[in-house]
C-alpha positions as YAML, in Angstrom:
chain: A
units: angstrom
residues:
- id: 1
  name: UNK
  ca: [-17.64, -9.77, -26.51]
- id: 2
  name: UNK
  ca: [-14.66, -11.61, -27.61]
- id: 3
  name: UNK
  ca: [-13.44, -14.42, -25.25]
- id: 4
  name: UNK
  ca: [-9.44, -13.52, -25.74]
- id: 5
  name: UNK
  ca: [-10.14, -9.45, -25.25]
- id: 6
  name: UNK
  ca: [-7.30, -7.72, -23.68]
- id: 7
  name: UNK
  ca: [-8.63, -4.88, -21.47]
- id: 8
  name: UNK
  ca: [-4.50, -4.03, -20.19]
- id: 9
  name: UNK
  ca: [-4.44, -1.06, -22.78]
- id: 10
  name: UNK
  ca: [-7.62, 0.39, -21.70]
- id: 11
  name: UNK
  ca: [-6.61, 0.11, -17.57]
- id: 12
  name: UNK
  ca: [-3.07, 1.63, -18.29]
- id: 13
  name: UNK
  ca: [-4.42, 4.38, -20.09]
- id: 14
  name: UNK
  ca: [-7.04, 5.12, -17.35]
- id: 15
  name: UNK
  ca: [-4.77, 4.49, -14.40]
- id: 16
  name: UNK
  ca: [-2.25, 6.50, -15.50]
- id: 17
  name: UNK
  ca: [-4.30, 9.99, -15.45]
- id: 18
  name: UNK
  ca: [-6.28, 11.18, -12.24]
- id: 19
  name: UNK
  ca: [-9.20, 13.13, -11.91]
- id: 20
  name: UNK
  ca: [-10.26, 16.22, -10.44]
- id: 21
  name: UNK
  ca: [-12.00, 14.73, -7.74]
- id: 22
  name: UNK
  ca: [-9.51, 12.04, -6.14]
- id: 23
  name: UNK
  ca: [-7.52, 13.24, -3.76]
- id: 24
  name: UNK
  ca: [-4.55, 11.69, -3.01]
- id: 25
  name: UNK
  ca: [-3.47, 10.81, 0.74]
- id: 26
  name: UNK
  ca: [-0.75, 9.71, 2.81]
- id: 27
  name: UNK
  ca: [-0.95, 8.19, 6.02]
- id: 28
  name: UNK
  ca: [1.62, 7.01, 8.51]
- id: 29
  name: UNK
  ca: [0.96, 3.36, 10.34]
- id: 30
  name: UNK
  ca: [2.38, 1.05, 12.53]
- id: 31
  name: UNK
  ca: [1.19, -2.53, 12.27]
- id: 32
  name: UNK
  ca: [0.69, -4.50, 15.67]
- id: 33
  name: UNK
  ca: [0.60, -8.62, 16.03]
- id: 34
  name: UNK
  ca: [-1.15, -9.81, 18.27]
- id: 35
  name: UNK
  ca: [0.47, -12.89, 18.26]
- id: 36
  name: UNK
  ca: [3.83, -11.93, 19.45]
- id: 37
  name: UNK
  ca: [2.63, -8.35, 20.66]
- id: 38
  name: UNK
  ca: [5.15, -6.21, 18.75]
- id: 39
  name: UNK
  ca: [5.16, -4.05, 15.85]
- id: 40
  name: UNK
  ca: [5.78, -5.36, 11.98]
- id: 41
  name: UNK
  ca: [8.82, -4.13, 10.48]
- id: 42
  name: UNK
  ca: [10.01, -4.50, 6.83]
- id: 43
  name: UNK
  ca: [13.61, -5.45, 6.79]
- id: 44
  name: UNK
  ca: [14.29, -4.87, 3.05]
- id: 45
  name: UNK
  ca: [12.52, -7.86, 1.59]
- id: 46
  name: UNK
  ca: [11.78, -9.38, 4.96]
- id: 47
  name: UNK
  ca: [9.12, -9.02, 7.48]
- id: 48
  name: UNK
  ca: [9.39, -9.17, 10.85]
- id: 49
  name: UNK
  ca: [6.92, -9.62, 14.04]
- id: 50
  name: UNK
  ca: [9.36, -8.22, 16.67]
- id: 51
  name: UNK
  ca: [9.37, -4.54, 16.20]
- id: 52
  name: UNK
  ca: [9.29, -2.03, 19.01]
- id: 53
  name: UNK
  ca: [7.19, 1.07, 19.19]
- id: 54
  name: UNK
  ca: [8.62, 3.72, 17.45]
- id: 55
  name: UNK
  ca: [11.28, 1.58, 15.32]
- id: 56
  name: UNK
  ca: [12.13, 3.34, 11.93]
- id: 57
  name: UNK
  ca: [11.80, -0.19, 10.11]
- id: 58
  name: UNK
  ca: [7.89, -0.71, 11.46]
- id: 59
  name: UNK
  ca: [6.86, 2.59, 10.41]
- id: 60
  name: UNK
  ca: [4.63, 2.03, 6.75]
- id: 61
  name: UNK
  ca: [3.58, 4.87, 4.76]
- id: 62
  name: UNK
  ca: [0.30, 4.07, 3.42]
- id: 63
  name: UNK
  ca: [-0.24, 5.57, 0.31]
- id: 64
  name: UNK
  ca: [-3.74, 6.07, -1.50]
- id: 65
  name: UNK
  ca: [-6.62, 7.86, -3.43]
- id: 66
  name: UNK
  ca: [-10.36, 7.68, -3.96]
- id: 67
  name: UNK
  ca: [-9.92, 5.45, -7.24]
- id: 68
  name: UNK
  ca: [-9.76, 2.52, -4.47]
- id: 69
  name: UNK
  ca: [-6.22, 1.89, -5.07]
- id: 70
  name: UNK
  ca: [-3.41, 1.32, -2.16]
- id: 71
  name: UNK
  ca: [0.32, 0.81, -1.81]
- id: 72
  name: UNK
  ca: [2.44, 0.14, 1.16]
- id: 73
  name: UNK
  ca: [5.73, 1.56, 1.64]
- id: 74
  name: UNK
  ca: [8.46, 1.29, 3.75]
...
């Protein structure tokens, strides 16, 4: 194998199509700190450790499949 190979091509192709058998799934969560006991909440590109329960801003969508892949929304 060749020091310099670029493997990009080959992951874009691959990560761009699912399979059959990945599902994908959506989940809803609220992060807690322990530290100062309230909620995260994304403020555009700020966080923030003083969310309350329920606040719109420190609800995250958690977004997923099989393949091992995440990505955290707002």
């Amino acid at each position: 194998m060749e020091e310099n190979t670029d493997f990009r091509p080959h992951v874009e192709n691959h990560t761009r199509l699912r399979d059959d058998t990945s599902r994908k799934y959506v989940r809803l969560y609220q992060l807690y700190s322990r530290t100062s006991g309230k909620h995260l909440q994304v403020l555009g590109r700020r966080i923030s450790a003083k969310g309350e329960d329920g606040n719109k801003y420190g609800k995250n969508w958690l977004i997923g499949a099989a393949q091992g892949w995440l990505k955290l929304h707002k």
